[in-house]
C-alpha positions in Angstrom: 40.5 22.2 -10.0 37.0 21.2 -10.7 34.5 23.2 -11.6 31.1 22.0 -10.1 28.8 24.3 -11.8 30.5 22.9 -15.1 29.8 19.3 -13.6 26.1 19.8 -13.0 25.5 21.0 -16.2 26.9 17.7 -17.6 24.5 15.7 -14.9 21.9 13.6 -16.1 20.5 10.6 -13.7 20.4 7.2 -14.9 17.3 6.2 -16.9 17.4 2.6 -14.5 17.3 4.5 -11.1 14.6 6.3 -12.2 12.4 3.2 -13.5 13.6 1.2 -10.5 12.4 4.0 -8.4 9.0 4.1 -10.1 8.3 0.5 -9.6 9.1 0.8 -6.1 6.5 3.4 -5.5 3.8 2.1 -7.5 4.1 -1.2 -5.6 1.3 -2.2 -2.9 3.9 -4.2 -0.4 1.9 -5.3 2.6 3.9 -4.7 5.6 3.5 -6.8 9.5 0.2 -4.0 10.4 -1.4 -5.3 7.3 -0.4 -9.5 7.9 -1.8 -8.5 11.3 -4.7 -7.0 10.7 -5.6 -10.1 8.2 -4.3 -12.6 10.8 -7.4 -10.8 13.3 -9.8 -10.6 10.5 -9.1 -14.5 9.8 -9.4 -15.2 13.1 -12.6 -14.0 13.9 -14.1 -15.0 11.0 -12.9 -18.9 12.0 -14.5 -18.3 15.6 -18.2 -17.2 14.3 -18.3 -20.2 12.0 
């Protein structure tokens, strides 16, 4: 049978999850608020000119 606590003990994550997770975090992704709220600010800026 297995033993799970023995299992655990021999756990260690994988050094390229943990990077890939880093640079997914520390990315600034602009998401459809942001590419609206540019589109609105474009927009008005075109109309006053």
């Amino acid at each position: 049978m297995i033993n799970f606590e023995e299992e655990l003990k021999k756990f260690h994550p994988s050094p390229e999850v943990e990077e890939a997770v880093d640079t997914i975090y520390n990315q600034d992704l602009t998401d459809m608020a942001d590419l609206l709220v540019k589109l609105i600010k474009d927009s008005q800026q075109q109309e006053q000119e």
